[in-house]
Biopython code that builds the backbone (N, CA, C, O; Angstrom):
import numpy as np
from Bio.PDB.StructureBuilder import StructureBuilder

atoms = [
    (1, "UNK", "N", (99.156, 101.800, 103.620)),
    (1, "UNK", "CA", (100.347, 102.040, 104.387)),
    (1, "UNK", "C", (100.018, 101.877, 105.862)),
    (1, "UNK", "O", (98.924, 102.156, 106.352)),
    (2, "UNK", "N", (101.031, 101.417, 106.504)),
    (2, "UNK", "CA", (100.876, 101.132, 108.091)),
    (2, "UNK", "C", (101.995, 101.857, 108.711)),
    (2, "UNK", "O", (103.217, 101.787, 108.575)),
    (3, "UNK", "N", (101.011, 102.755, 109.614)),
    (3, "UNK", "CA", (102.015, 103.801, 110.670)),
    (3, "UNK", "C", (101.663, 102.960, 112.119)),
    (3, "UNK", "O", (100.577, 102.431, 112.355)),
    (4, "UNK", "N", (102.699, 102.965, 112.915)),
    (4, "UNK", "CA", (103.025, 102.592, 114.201)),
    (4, "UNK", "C", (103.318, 104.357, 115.084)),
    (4, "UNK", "O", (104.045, 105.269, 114.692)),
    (5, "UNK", "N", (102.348, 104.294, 116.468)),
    (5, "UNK", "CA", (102.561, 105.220, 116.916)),
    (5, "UNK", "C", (103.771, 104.986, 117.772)),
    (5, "UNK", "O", (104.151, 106.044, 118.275)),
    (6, "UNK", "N", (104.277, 104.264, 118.002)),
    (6, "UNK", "CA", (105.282, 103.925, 118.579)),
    (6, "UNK", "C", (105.811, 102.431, 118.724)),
    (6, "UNK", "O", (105.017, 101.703, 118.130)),
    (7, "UNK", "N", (106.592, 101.879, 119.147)),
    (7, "UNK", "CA", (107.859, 100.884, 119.177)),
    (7, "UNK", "C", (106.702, 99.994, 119.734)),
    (7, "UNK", "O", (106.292, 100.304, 120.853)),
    (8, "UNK", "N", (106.121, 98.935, 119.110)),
    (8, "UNK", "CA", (105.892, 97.662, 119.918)),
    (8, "UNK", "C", (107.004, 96.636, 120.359)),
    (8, "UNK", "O", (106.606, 95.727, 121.087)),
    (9, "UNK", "N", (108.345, 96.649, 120.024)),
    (9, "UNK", "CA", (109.181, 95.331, 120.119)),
    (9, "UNK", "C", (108.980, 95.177, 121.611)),
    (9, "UNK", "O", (109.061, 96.118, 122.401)),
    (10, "UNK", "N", (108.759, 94.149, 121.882)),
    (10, "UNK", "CA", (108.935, 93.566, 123.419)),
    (10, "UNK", "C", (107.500, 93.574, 124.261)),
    (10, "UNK", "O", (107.319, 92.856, 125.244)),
    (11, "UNK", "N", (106.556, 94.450, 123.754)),
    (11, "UNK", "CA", (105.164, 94.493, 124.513)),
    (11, "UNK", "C", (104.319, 93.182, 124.076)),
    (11, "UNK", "O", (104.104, 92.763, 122.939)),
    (12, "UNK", "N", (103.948, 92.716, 125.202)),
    (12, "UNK", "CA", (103.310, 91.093, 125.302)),
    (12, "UNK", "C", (102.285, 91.247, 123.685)),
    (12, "UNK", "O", (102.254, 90.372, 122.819)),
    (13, "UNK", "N", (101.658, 92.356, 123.637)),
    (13, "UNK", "CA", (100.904, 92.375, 122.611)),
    (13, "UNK", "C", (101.284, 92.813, 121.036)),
    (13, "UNK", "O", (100.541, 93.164, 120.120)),
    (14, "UNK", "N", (102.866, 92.638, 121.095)),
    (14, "UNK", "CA", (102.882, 92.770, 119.717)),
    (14, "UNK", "C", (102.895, 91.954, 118.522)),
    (14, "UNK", "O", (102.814, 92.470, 117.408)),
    (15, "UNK", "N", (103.017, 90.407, 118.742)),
    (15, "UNK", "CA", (102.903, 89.664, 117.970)),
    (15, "UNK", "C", (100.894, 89.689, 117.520)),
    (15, "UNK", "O", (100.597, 89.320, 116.384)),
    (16, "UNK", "N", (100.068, 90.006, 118.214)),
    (16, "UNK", "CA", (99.027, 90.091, 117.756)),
    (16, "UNK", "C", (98.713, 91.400, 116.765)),
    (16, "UNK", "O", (98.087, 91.423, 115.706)),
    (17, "UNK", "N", (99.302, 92.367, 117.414)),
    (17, "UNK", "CA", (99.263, 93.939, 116.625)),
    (17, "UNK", "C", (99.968, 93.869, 115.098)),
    (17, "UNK", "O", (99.624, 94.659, 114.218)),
    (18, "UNK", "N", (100.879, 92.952, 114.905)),
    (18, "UNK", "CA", (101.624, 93.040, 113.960)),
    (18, "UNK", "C", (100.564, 91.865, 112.836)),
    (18, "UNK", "O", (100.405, 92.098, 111.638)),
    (19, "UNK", "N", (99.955, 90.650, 113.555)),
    (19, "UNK", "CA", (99.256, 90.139, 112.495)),
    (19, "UNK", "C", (97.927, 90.793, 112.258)),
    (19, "UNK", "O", (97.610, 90.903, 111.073)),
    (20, "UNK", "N", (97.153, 91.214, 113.089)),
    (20, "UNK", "CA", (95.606, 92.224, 112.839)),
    (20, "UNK", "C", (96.317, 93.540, 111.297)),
    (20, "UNK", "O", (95.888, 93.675, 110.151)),
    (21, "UNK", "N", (97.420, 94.209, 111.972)),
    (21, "UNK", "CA", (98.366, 94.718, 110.660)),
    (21, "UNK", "C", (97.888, 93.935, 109.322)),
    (21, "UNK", "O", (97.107, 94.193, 108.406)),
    (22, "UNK", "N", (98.639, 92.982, 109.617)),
    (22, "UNK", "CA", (99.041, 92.231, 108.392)),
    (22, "UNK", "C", (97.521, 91.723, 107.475)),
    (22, "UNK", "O", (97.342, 91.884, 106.268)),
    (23, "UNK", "N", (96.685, 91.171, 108.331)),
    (23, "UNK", "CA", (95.453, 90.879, 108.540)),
    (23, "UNK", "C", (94.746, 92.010, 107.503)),
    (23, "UNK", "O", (94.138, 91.682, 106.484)),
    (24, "UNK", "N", (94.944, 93.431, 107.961)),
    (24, "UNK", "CA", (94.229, 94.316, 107.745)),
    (24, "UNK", "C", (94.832, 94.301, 105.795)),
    (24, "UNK", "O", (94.018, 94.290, 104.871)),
    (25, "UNK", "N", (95.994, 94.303, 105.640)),
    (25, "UNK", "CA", (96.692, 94.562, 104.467)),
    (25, "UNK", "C", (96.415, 93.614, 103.189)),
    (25, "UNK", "O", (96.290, 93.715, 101.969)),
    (26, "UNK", "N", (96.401, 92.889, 103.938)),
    (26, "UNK", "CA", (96.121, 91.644, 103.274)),
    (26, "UNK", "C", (94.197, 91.540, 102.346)),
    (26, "UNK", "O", (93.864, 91.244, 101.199)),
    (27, "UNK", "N", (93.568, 91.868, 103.330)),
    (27, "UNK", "CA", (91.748, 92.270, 102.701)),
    (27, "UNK", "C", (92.149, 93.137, 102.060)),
    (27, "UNK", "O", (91.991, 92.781, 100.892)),
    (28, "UNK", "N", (92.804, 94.566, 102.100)),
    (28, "UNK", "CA", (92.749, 95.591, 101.652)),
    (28, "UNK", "C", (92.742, 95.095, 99.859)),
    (28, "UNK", "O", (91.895, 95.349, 99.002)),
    (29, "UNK", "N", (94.108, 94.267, 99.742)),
    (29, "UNK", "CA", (94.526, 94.269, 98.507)),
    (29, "UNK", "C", (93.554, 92.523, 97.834)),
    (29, "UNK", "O", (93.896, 91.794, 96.903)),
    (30, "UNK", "N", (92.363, 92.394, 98.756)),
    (30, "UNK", "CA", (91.733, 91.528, 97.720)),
    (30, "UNK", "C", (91.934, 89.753, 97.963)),
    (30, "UNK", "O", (91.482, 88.841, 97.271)),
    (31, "UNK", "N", (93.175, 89.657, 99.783)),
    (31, "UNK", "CA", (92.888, 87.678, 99.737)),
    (31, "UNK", "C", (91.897, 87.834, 100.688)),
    (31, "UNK", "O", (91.395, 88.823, 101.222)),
    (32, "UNK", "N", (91.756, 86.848, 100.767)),
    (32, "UNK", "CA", (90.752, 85.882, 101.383)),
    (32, "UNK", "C", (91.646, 84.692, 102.642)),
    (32, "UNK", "O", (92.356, 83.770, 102.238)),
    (33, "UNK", "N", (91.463, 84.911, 103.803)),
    (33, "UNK", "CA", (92.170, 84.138, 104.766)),
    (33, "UNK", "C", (91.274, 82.797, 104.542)),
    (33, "UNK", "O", (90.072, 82.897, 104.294)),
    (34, "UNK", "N", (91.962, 81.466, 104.648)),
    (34, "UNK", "CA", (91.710, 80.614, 105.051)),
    (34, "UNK", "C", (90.815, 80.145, 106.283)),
    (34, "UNK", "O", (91.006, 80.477, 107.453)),
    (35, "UNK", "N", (89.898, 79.391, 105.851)),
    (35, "UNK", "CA", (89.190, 79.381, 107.629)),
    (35, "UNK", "C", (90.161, 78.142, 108.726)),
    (35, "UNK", "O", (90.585, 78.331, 109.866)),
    (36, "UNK", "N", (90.272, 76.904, 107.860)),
    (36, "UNK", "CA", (91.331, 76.061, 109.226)),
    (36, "UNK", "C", (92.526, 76.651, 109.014)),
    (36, "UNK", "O", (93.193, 76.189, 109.940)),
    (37, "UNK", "N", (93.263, 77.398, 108.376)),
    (37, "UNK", "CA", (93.994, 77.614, 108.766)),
    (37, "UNK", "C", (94.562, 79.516, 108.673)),
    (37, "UNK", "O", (94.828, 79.998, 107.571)),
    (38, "UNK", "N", (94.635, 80.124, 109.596)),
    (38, "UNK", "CA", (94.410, 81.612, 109.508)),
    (38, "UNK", "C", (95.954, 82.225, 109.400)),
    (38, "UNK", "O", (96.223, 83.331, 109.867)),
    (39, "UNK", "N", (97.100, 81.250, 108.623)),
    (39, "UNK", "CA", (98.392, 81.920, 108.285)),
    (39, "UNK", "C", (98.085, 81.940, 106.695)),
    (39, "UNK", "O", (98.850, 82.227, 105.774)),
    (40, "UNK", "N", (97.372, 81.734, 106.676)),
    (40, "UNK", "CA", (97.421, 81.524, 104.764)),
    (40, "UNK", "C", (96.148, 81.831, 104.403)),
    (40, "UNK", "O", (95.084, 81.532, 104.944)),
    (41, "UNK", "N", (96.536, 82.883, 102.769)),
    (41, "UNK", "CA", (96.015, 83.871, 102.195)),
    (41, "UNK", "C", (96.165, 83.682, 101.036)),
    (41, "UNK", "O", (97.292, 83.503, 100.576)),
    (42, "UNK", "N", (95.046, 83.674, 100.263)),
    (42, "UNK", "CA", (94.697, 83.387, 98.936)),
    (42, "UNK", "C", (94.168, 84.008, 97.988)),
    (42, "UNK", "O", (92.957, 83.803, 98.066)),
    (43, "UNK", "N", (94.522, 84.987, 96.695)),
    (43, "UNK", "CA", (94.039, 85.405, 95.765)),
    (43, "UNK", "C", (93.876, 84.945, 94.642)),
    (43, "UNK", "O", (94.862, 84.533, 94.031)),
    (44, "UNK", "N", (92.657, 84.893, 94.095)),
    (44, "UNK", "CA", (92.815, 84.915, 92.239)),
    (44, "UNK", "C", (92.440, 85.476, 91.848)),
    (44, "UNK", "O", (91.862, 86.355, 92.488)),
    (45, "UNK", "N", (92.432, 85.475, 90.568)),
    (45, "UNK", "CA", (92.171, 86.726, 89.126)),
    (45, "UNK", "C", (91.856, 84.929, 88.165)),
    (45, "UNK", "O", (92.736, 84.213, 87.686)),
    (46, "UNK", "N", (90.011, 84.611, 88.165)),
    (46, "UNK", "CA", (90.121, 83.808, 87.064)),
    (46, "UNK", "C", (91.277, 82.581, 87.277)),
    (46, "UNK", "O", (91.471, 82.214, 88.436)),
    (47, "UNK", "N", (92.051, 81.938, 86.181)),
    (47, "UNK", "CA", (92.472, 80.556, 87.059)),
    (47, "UNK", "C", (93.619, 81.012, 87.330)),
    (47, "UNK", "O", (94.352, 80.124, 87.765)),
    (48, "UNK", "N", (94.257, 82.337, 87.243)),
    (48, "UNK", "CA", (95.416, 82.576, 88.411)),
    (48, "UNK", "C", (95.428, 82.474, 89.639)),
    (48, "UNK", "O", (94.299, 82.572, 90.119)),
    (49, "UNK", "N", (96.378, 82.287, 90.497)),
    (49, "UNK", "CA", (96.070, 82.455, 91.769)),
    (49, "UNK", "C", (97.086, 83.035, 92.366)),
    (49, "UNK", "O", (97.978, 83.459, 91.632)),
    (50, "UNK", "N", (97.227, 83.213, 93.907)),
    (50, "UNK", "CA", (98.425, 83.657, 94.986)),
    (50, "UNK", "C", (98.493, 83.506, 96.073)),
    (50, "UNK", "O", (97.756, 84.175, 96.796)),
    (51, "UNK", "N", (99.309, 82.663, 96.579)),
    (51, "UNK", "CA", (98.957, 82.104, 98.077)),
    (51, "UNK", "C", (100.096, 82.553, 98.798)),
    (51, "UNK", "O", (101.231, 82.239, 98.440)),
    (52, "UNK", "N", (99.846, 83.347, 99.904)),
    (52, "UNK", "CA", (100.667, 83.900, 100.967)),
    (52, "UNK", "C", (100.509, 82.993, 102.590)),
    (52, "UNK", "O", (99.609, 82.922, 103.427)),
    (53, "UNK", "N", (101.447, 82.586, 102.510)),
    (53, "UNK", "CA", (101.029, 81.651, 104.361)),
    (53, "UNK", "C", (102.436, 82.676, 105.372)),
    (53, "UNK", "O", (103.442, 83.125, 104.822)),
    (54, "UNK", "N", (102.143, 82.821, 106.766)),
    (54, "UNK", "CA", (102.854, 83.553, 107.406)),
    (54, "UNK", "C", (103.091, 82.922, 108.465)),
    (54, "UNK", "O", (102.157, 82.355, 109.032)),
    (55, "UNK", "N", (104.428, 82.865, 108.999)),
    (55, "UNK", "CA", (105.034, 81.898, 109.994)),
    (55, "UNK", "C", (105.695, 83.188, 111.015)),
    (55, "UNK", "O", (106.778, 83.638, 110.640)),
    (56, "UNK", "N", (105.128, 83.734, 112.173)),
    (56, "UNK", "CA", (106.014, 84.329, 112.674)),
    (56, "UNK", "C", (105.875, 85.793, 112.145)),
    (56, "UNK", "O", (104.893, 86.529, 112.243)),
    (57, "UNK", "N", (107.229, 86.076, 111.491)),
    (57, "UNK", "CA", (107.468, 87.284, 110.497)),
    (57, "UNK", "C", (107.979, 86.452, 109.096)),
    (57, "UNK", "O", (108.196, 86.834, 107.947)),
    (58, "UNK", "N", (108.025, 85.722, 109.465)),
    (58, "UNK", "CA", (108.415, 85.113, 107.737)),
    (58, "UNK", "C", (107.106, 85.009, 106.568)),
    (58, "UNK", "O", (106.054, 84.399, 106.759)),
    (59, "UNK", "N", (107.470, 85.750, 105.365)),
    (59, "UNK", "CA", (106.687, 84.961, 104.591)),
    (59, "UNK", "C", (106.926, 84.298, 103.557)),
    (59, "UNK", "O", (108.050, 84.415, 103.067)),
    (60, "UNK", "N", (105.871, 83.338, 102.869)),
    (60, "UNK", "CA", (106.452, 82.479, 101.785)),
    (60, "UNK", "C", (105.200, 82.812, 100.723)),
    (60, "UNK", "O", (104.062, 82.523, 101.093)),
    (61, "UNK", "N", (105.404, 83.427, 99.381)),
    (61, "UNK", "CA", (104.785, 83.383, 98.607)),
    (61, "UNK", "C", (104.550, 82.594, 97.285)),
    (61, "UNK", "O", (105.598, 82.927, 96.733)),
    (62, "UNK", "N", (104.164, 82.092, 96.721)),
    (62, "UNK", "CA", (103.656, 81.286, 95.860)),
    (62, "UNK", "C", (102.430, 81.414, 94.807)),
    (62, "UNK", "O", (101.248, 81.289, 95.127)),
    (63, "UNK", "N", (102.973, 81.726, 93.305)),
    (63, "UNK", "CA", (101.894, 82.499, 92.947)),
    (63, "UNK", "C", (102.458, 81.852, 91.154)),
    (63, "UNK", "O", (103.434, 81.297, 90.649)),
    (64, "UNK", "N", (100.872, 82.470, 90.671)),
    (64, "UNK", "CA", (100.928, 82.282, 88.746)),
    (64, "UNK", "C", (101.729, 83.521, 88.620)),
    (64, "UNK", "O", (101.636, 84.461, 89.409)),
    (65, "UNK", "N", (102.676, 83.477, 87.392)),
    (65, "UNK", "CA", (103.581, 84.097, 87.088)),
    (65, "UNK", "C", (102.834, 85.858, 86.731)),
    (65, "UNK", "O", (103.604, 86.818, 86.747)),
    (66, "UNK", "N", (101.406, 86.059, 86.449)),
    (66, "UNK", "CA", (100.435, 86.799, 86.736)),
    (66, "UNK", "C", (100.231, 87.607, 87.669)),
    (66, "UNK", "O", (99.578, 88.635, 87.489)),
    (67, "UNK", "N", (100.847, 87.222, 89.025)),
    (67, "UNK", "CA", (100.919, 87.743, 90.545)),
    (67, "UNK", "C", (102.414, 88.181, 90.600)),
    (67, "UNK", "O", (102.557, 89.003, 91.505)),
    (68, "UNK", "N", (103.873, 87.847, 89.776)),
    (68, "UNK", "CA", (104.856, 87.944, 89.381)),
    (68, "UNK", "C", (105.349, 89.589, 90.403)),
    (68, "UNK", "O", (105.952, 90.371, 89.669)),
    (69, "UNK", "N", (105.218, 89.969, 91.454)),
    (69, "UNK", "CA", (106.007, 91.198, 91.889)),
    (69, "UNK", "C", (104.600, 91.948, 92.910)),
    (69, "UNK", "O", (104.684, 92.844, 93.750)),
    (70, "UNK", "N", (103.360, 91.176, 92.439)),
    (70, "UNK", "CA", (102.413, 92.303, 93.204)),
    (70, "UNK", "C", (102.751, 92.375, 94.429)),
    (70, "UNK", "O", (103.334, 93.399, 94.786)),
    (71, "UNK", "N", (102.497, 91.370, 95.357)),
    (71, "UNK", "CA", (102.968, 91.715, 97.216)),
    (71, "UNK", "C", (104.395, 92.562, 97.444)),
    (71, "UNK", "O", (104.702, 93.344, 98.344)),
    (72, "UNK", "N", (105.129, 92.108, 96.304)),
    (72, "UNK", "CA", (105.997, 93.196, 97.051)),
    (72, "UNK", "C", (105.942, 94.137, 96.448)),
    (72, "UNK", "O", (107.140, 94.410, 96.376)),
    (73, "UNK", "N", (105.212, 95.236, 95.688)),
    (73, "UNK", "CA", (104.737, 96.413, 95.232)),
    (73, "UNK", "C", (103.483, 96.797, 96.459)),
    (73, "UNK", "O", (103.057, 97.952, 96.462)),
    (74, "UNK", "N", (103.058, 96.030, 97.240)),
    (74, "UNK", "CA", (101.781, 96.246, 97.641)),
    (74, "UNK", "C", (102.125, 96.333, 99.267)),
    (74, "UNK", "O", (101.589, 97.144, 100.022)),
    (75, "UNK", "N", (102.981, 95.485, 99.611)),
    (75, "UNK", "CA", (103.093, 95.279, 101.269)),
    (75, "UNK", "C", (104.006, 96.181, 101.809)),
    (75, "UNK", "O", (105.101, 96.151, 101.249)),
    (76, "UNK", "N", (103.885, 97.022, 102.781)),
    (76, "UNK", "CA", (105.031, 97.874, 103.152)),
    (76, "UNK", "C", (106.160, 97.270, 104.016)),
    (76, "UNK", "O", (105.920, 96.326, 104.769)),
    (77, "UNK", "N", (107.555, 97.885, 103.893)),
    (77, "UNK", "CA", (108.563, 97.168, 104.143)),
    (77, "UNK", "C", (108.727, 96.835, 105.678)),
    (77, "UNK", "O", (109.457, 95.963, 106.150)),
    (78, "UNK", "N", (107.894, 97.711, 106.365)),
    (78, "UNK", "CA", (107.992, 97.682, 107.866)),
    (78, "UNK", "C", (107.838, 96.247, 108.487)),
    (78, "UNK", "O", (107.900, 96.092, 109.707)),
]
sb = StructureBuilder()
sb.init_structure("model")
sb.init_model(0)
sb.init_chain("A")
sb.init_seg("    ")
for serial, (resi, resn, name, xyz) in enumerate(atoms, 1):
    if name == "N":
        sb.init_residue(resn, " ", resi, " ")
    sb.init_atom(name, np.array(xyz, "f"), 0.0, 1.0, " ", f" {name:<3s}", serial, name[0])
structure = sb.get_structure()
């Protein structure tokens, strides 16, 4: 879970605070960042897999029917 001690919207440094966040959430539950490219995140289980890439605040997930609900059981809504 990720607590904010207060309101980043608008501070020069919140687009970095929000991906180190994301960053952090992301190891927790087991991907592996990409090295050329550090929006996209990759898990498997064996020949399943799950690939998360992040644009911004958007994300796009893509996964074996195996991965079927985990990120959003796992990522908090904030």
């Amino acid at each position: 879970m990720c607590v904010s001690s207060g309101s980043l919207c608008g501070l020069k440094q919140a687009p970095r605070v929000w991906y180190n966040t994301f960053y952090e959430a992301m190891m927790a539950e087991g991907f592996v960042r990409l090295i050329k490219d550090h929006c996209v995140f990759i898990k498997t289980r064996g020949r399943e897999i799950c690939i998360i890439s992040v644009y911004v605040d958007d994300l796009l997930v893509i996964g074996s029917k195996a991965f079927e609900g985990h990120p959003q059981t796992t990522l908090p809504d904030d």
